[in-house]
Backbone as CSV, one residue per row, in Angstrom:
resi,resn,N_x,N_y,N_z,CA_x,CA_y,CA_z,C_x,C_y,C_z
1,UNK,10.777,-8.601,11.655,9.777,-7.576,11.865,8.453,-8.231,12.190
2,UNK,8.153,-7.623,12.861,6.506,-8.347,13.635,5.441,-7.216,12.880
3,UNK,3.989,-7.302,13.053,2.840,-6.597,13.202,1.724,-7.850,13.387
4,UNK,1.121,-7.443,14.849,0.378,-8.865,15.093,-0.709,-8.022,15.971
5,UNK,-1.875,-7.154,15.929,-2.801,-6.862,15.879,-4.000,-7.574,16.961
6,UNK,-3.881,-7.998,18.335,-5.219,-8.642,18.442,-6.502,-7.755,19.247
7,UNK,-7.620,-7.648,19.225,-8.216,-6.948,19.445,-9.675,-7.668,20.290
8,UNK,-9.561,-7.421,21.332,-11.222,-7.751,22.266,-12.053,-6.939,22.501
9,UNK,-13.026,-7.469,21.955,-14.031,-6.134,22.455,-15.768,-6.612,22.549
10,UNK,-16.449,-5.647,23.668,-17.681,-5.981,23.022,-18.087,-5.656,21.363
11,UNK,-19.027,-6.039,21.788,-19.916,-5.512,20.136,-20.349,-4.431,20.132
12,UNK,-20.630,-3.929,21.406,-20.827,-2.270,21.321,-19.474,-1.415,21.167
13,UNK,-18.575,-2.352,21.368,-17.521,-1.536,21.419,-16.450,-1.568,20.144
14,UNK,-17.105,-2.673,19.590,-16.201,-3.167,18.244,-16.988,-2.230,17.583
15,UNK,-18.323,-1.845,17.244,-18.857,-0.848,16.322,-18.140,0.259,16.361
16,UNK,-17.800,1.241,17.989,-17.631,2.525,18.055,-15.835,2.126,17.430
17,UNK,-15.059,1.009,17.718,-14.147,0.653,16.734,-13.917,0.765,15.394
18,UNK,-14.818,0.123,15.009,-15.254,0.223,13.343,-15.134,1.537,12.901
19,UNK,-16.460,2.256,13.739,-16.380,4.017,13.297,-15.550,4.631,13.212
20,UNK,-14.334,4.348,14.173,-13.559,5.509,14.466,-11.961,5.035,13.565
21,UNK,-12.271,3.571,12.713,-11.402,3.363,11.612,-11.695,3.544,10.597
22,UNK,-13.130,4.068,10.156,-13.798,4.749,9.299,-14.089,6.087,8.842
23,UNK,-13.990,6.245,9.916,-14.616,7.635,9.496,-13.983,8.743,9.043
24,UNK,-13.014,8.661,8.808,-11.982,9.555,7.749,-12.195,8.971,6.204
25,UNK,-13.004,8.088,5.851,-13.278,7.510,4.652,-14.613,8.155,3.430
26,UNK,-14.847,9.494,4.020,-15.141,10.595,3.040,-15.032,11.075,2.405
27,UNK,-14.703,11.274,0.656,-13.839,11.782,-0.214,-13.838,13.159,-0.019
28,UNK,-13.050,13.964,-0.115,-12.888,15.207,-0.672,-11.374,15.353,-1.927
29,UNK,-10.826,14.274,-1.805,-9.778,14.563,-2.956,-9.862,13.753,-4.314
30,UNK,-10.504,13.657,-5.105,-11.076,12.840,-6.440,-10.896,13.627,-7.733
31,UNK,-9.438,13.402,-8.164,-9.004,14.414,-9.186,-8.939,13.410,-9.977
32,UNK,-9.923,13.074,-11.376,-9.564,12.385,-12.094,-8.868,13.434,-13.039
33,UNK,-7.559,12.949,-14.067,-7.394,13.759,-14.780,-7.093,12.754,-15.986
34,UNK,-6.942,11.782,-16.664,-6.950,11.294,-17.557,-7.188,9.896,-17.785
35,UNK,-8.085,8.946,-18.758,-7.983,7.680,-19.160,-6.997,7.154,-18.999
36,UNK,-7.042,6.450,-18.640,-5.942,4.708,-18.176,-5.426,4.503,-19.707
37,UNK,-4.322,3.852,-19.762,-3.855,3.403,-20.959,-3.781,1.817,-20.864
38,UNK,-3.328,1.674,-20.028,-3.143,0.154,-19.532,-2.813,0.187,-17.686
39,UNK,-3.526,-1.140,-17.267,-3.832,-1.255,-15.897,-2.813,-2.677,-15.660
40,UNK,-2.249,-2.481,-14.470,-1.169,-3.954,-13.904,-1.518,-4.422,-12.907
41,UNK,-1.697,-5.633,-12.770,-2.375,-6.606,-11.686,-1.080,-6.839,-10.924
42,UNK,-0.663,-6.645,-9.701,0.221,-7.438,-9.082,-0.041,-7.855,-7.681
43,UNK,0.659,-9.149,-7.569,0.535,-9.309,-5.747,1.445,-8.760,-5.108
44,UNK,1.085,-8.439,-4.073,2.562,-8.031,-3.195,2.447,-8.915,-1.820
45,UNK,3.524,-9.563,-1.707,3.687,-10.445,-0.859,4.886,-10.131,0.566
46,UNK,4.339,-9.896,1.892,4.682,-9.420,2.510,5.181,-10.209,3.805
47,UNK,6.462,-10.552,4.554,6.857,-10.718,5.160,6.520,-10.005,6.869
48,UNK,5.300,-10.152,7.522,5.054,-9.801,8.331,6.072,-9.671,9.716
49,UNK,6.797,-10.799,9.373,7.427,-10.873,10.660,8.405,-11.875,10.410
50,UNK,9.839,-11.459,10.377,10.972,-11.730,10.007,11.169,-12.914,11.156
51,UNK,11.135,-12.996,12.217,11.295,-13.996,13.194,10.900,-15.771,12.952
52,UNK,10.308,-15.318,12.048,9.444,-16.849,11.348,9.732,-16.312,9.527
53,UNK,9.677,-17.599,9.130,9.921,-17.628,7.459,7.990,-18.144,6.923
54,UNK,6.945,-18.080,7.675,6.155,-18.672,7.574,4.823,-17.507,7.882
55,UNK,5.038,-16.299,8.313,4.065,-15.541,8.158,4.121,-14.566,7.076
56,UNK,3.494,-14.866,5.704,3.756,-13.943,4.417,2.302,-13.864,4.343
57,UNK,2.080,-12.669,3.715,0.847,-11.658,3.741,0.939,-11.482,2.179
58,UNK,-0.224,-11.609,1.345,-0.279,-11.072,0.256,-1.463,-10.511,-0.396
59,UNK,-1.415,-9.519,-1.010,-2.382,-8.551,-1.446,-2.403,-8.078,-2.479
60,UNK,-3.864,-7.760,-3.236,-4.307,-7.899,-4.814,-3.594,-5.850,-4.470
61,UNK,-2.714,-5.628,-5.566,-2.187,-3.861,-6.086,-2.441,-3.735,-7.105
62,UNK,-2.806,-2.749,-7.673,-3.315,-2.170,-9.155,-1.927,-1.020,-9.325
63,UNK,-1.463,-1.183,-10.628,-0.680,-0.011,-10.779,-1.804,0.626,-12.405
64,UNK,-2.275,1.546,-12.304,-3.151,2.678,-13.428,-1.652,3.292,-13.856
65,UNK,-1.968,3.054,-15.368,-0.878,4.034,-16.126,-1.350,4.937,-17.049
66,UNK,-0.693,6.182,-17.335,-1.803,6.953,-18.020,-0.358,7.385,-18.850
67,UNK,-0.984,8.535,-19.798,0.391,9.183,-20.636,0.438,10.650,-19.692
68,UNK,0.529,11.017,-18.357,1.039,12.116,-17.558,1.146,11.521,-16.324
69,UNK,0.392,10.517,-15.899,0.782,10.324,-14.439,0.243,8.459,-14.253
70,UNK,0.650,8.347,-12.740,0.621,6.923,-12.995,-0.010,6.819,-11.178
71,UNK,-0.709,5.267,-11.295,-1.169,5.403,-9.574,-0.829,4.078,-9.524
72,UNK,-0.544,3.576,-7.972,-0.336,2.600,-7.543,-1.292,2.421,-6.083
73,UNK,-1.896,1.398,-5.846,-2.552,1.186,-4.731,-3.177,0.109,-4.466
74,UNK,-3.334,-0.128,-3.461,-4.202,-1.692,-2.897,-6.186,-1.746,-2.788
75,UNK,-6.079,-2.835,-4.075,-7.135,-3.025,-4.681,-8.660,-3.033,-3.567
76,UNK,-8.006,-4.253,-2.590,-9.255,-4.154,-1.521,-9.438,-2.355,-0.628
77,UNK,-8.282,-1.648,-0.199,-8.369,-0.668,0.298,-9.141,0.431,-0.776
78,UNK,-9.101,0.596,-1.810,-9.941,1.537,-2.703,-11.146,0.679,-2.487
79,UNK,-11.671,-0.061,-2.925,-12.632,-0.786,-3.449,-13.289,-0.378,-1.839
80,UNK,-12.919,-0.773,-1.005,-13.573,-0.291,0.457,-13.614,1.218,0.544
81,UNK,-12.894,2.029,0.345,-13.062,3.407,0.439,-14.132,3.782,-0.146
82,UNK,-14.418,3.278,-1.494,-15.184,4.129,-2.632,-16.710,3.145,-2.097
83,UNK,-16.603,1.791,-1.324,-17.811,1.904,-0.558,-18.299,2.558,-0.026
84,UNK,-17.511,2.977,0.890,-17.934,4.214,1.926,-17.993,5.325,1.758
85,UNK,-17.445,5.929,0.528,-17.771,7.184,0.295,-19.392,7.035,-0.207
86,UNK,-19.635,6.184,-1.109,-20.712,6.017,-1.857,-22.367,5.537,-0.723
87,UNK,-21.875,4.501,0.624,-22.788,3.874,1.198,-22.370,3.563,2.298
88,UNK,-22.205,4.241,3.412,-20.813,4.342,4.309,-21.771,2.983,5.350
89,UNK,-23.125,3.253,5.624,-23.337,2.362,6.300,-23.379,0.954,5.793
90,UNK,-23.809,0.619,4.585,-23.104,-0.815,3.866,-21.642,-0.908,4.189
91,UNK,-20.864,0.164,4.104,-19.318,-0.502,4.429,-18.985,-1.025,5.781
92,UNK,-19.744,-0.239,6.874,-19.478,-0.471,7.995,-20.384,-1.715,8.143
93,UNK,-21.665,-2.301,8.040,-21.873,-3.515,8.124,-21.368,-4.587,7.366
94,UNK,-20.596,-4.532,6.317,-19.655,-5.317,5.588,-18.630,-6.020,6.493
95,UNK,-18.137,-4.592,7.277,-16.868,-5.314,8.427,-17.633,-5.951,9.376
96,UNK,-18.836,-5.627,9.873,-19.208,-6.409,10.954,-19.992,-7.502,10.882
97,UNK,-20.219,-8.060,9.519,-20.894,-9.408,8.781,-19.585,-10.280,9.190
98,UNK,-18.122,-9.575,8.644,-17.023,-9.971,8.658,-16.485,-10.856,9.938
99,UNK,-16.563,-9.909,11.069,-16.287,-10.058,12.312,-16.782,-10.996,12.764
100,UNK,-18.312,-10.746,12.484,-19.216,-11.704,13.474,-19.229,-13.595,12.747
101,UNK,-18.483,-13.404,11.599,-18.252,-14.952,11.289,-16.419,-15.330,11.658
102,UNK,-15.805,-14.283,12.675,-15.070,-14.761,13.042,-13.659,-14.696,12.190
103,UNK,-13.979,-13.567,10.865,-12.923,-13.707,10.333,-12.347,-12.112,10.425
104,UNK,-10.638,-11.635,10.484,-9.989,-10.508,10.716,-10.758,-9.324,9.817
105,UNK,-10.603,-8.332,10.502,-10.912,-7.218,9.623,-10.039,-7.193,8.194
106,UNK,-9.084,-7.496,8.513,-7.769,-7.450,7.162,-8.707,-8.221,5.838
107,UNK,-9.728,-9.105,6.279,-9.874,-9.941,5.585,-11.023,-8.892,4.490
108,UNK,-11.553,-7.929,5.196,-12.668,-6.959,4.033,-11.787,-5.701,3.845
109,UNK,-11.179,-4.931,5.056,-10.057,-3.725,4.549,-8.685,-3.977,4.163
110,UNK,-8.723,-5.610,3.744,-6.872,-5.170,3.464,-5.658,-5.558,4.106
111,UNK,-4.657,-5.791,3.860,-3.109,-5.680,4.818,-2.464,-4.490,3.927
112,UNK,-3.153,-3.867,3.000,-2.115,-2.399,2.134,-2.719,-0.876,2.445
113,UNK,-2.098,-0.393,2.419,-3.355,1.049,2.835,-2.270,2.054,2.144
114,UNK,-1.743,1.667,1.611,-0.791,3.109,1.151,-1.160,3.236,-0.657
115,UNK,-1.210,4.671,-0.909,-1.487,4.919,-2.144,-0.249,5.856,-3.143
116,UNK,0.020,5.644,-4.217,1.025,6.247,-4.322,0.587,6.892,-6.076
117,UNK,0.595,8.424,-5.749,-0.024,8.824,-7.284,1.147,9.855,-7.664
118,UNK,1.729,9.706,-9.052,2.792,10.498,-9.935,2.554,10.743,-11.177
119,UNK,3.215,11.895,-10.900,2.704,13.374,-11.933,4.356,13.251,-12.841
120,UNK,3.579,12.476,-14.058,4.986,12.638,-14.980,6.007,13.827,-15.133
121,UNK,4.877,14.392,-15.922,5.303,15.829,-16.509,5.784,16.639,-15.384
122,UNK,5.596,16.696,-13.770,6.050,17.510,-12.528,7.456,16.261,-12.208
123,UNK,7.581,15.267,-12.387,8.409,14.734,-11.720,7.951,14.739,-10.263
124,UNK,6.540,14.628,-9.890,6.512,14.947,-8.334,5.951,13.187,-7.849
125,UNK,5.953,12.792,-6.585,5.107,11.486,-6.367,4.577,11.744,-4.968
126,UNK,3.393,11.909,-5.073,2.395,11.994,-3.536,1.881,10.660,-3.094
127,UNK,2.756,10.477,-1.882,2.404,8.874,-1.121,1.275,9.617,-0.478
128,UNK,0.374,8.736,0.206,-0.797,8.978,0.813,-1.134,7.801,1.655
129,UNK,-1.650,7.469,2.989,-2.174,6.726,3.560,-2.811,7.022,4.879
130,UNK,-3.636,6.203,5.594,-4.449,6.514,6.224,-4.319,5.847,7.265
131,UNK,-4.494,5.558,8.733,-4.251,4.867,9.501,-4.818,5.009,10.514
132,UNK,-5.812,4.206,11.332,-7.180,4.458,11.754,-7.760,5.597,11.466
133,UNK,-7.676,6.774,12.808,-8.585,7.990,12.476,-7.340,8.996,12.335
134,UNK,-6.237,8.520,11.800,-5.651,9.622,11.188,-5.635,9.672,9.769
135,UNK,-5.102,10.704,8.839,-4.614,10.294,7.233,-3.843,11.791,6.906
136,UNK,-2.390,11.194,6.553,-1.647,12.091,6.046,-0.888,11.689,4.667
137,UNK,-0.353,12.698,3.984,0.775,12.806,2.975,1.369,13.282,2.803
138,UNK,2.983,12.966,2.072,3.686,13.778,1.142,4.152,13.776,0.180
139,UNK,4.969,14.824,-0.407,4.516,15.174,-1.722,6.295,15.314,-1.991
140,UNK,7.071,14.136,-2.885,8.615,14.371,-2.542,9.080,13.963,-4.269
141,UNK,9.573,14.929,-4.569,10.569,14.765,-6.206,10.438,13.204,-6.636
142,UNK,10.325,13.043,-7.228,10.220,11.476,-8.121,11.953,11.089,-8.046
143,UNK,11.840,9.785,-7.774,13.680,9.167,-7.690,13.554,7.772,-8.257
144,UNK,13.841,7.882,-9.422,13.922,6.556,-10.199,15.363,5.817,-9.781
145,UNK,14.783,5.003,-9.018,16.129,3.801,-8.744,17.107,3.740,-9.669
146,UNK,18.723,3.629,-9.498,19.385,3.544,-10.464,19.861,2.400,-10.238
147,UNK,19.378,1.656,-11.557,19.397,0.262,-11.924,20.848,-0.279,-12.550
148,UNK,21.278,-1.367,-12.225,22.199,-2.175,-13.006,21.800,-3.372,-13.580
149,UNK,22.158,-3.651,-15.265,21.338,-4.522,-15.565,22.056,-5.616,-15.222
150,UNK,21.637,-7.058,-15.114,22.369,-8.085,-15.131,22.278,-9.159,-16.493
151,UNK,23.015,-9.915,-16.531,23.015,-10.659,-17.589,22.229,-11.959,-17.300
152,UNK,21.956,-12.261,-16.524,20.642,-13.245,-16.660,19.216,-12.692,-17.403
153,UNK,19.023,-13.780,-17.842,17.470,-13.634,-18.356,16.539,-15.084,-17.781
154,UNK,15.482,-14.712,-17.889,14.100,-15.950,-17.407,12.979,-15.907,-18.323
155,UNK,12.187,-16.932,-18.619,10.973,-16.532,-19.213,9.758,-16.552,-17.896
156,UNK,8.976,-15.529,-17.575,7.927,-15.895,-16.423,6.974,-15.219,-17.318
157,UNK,5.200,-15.774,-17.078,4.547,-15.459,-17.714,4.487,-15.826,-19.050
158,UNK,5.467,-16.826,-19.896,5.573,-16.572,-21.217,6.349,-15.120,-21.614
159,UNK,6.730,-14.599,-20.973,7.274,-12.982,-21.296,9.203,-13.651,-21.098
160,UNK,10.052,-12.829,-22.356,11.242,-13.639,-21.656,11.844,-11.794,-20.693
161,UNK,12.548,-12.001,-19.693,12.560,-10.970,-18.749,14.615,-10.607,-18.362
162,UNK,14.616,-9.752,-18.295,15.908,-9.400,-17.845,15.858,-9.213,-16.625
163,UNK,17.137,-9.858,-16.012,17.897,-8.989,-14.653,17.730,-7.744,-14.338
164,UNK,17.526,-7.070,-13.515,18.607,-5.942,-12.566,18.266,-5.380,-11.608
165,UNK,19.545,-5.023,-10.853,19.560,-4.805,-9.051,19.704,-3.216,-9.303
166,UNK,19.431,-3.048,-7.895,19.234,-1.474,-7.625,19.298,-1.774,-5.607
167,UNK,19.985,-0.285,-5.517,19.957,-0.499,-3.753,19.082,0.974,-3.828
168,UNK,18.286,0.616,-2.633,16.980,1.674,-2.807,16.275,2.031,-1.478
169,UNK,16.999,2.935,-0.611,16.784,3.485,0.493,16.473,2.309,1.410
170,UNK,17.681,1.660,1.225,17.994,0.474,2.604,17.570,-0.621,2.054
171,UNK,17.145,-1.049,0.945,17.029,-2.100,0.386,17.466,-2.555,-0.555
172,UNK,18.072,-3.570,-1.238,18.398,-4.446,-2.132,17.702,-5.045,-3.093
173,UNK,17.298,-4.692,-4.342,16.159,-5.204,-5.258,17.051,-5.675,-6.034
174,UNK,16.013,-6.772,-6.388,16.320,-7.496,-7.383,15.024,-7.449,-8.398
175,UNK,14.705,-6.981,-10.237,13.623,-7.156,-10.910,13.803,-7.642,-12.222
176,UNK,12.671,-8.218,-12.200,13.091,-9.339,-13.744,11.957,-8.082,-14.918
177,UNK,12.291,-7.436,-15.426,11.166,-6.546,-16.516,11.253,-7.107,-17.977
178,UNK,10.579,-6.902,-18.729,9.972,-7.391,-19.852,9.692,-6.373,-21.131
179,UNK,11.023,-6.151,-22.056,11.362,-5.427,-22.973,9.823,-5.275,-24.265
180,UNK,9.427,-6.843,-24.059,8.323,-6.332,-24.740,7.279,-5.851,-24.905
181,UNK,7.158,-5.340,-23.214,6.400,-4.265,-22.836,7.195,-3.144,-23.120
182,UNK,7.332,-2.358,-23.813,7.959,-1.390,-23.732,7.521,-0.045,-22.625
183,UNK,6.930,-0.487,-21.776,6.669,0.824,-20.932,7.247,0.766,-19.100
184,UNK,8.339,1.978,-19.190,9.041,2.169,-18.212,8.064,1.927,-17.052
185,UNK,7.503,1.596,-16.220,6.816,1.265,-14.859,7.049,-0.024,-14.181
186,UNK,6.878,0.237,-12.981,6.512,-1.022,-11.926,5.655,-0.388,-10.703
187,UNK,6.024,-1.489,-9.877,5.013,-1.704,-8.886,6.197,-1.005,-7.870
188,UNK,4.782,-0.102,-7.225,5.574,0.786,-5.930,6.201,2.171,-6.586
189,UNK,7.473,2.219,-6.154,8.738,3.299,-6.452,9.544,2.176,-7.333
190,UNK,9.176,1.345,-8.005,10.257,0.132,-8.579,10.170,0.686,-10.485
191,UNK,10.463,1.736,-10.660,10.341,2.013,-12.270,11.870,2.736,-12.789
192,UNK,11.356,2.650,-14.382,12.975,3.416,-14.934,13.636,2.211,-16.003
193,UNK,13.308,1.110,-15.889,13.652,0.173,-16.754,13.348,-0.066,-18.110
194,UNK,13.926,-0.565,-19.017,13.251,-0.499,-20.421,12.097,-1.396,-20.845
195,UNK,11.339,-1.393,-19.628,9.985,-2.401,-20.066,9.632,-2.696,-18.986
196,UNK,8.442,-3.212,-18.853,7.460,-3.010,-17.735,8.190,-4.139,-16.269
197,UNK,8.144,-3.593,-15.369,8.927,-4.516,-14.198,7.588,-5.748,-13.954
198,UNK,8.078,-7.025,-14.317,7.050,-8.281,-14.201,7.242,-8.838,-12.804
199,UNK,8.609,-8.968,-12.162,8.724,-9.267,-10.646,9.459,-8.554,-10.118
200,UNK,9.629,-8.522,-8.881,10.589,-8.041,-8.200,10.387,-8.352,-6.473
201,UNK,11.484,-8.206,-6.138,11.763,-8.869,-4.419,12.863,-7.949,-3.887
202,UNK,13.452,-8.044,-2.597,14.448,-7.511,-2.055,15.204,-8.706,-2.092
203,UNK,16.529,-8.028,-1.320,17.415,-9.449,-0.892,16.833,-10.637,-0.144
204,UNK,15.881,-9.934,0.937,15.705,-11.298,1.899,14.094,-11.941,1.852
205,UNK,13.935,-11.304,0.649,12.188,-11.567,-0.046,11.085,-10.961,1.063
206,UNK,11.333,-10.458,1.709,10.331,-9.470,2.861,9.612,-9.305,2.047
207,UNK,9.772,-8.538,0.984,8.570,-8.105,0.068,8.871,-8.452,-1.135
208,UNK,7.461,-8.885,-2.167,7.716,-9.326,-3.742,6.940,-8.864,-3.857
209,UNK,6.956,-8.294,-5.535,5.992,-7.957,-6.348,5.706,-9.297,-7.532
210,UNK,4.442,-9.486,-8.028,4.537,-10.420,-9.036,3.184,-9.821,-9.945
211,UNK,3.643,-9.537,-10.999,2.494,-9.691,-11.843,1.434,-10.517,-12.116
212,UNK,0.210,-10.575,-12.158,-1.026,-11.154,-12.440,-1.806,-10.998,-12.890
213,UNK,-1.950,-9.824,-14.245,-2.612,-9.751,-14.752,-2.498,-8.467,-15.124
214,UNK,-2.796,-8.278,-17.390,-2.592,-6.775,-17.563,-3.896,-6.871,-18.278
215,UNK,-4.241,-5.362,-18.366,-5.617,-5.238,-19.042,-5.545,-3.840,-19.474
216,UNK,-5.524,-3.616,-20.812,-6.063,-2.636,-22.039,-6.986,-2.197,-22.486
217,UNK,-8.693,-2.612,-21.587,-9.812,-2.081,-21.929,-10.547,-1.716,-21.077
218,UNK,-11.653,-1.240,-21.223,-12.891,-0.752,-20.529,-11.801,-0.158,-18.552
219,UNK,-10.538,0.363,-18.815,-10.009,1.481,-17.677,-10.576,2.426,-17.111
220,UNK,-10.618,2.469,-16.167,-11.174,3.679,-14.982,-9.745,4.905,-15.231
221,UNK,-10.384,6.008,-14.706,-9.213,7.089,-15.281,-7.931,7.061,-14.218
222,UNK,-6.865,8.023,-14.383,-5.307,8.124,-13.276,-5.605,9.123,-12.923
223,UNK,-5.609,9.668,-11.600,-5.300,11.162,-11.291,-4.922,10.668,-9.315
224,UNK,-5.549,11.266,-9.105,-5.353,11.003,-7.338,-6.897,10.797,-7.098
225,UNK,-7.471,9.815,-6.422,-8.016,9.755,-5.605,-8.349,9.303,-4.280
226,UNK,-8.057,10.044,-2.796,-8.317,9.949,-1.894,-9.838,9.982,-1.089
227,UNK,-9.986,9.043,-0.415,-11.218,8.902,0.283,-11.205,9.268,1.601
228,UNK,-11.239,10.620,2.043,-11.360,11.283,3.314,-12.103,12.295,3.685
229,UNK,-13.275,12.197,4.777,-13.797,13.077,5.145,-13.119,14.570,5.383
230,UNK,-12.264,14.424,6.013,-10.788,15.585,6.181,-10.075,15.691,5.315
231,UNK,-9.474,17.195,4.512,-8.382,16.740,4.281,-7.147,16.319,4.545
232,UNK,-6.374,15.348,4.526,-5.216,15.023,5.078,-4.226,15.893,5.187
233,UNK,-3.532,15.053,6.206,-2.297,16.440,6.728,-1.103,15.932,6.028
234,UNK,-0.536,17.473,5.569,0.433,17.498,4.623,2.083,17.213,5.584
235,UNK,2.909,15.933,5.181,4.243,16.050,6.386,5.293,16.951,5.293
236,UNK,6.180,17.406,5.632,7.062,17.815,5.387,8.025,16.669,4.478
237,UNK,7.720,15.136,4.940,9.080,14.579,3.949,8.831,13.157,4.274
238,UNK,9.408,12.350,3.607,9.523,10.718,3.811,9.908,10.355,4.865
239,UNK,10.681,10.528,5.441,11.270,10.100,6.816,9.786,10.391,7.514
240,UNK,9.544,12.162,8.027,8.193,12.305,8.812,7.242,11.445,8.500
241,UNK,6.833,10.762,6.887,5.294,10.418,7.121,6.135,8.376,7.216
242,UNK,7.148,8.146,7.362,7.220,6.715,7.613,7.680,6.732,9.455
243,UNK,7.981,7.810,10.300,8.132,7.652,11.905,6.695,7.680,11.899
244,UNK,5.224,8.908,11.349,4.011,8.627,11.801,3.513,7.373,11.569
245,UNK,3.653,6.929,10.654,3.436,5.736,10.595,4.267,4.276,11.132
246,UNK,5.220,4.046,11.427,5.664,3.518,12.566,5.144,3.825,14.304
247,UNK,5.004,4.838,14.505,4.276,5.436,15.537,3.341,4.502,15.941
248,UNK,2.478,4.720,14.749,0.932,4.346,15.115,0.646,2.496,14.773
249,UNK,1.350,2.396,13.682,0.946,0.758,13.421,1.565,0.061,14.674
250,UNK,3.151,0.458,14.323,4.228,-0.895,15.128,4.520,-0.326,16.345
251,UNK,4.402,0.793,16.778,4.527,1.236,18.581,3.287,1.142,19.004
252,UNK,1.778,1.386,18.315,0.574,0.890,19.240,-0.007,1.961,19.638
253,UNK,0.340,3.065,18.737,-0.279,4.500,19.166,-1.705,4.570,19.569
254,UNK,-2.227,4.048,17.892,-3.620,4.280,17.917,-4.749,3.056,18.741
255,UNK,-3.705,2.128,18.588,-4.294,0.920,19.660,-4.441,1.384,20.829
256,UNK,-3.543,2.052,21.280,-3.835,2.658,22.790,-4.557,4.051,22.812
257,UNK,-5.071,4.522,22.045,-5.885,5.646,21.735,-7.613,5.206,21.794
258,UNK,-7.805,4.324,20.877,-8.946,3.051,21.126,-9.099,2.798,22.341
259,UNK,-8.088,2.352,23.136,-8.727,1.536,25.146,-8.906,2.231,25.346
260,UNK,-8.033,3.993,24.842,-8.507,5.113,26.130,-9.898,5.787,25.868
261,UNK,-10.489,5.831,24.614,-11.764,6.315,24.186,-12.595,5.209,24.340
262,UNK,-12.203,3.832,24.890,-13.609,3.130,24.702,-13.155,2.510,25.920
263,UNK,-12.236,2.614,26.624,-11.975,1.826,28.206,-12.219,0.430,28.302
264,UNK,-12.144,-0.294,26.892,-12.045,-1.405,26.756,-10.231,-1.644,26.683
265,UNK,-9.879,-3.010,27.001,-8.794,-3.476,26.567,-8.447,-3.661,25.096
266,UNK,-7.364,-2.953,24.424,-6.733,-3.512,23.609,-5.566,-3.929,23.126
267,UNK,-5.451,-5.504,22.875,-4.079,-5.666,23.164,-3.114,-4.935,21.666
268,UNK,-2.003,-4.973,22.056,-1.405,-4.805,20.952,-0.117,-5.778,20.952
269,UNK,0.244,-6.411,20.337,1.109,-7.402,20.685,3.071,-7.369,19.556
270,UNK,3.270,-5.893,19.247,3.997,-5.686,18.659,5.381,-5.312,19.606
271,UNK,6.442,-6.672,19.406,7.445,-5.976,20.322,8.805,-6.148,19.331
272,UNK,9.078,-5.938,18.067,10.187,-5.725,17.327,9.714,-5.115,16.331
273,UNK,11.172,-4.237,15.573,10.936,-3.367,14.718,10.384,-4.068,13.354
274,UNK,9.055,-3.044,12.983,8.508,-3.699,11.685,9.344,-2.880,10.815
275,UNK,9.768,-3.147,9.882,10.741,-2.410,8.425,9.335,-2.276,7.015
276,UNK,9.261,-1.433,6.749,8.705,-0.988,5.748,9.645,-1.164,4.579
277,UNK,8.982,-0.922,2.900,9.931,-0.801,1.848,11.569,-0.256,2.242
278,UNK,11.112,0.882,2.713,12.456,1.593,2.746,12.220,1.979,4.370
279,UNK,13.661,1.364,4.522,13.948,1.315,6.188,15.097,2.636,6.362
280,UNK,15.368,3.557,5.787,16.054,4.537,6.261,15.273,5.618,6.405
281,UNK,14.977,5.466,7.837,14.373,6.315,8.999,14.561,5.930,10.023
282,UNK,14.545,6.710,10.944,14.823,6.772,12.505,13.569,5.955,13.300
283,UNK,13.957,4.749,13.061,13.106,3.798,14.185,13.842,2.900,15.300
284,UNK,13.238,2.426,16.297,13.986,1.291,17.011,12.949,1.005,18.092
């Protein structure tokens, strides 16, 4: 799987760029509804492009746990949102301090943009993400992986950790969790186990989760919060909001939406299928 992004532009034209990957970064959805109980540091380490064993991507995720609902999301992508809701023109000169020393946008917004907030007590889980000047979600029954344990054990972290696999809408997991956490969660859709999930990977390591850090004090609250001028559009189902999003990242939608509003060139240099977590959907 590829995603390889390159982008030329003037500087007049990289701004009206900037804007128009911004500017859906207005809150209107900020439902706090309860104190954090405990907060999970993990990396997620990402296999950009299967063709090479040498382009891995990794990024700071927060999983917020509360006693009704739980959030998962990428640390730099909030932390930039809630700039811009708060000081939109500091955020937008943030990226272009960025630029102009030559380093990727990824490097101040991120390689994660997806948010994922669940409502215990509903059994419901609303993915959410945003993708230049679009941002949609949906809203689909909670499906706790059904796990098999294995009989290996490891100590990582000082924590000693159990086995077990799960096949999980086209993927193959493998997670080591940690009984003496006693609290069912992980990172992503990866929960249901008898203690907190400390790693986890697929079969062909495309993607890992690794813990890095837990923290029990001074928590920000769980509920949903989205940072969008609009409210986002509601899809009908998982499949719909992972083709829009294939659409636009790995076919070059919105890249070619950009040359045509700014009649600058932009390349897009994506020519094989990128696979997300879960690859059962209609792509090619």
């Amino acid at each position: 799987m590829k995603l390889h992004n390159t982008i030329l532009m003037r500087p007049t034209i990289l701004i009206i760029f900037i804007s128009i990957v911004m500017s859906n970064l207005k809150a209107e959805i900020i439902r706090p509804t309860e104190k954090a109980i405990i907060e999970i540091c993990y990396s997620k380490t990402v296999n950009r492009d299967t063709t090479r064993d040498d382009y891995m991507v990794t990024s700071p995720m927060i999983l917020r746990i509360g006693d009704h609902g739980t959030m998962f999301f990428p640390k730099m992508t909030m932390n930039n949102d809630s700039l811009n809701y708060y000081n939109r023109e500091l955020a937008i000169q943030v990226v272009i301090d960025a630029l102009t020393k030559g380093l990727p946008v990824s490097s101040v917004l991120g390689h994660e943009h997806e948010y994922l907030f669940r409502n215990i007590n509903k059994q419901e889980t609303m993915v959410y993400q945003a993708v230049g000047d679009e941002a949609f979600y949906y809203i689909e029954n909670t499906e706790c992986p059904n796990w098999i344990i294995g009989e290996e054990m490891r100590e990582i972290n000082g924590m000693n950790c159990i086995e077990a696999h799960c096949s999980f809408h086209g993927r193959e997991w493998t997670a080591w969790f940690a009984p003496e956490i006693p609290i069912k969660e992980g990172p992503w859709k990866l929960f249901g186990l008898l203690g907190l999930v400390i790693e986890a990977h697929d079969a062909n390591c495309h993607y890992k989760f690794e813990v890095t850090g837990i923290r029990t004090e001074n928590l920000a609250q769980v509920g949903i919060f989205i940072y969008d001028k609009l409210y986002p559009e509601k899809l009908n189902s998982r499949k719909d909001y992972l083709c829009r999003i294939y659409s636009l990242r790995i076919k070059g939608d919105f890249m070619k939406r950009v040359s045509s509003m700014t009649g600058n060139n932009v390349i897009h240099t994506n020519t094989d299928p990128y696979d997300f977590e879960e690859t059962d959907y209609p792509h090619n």
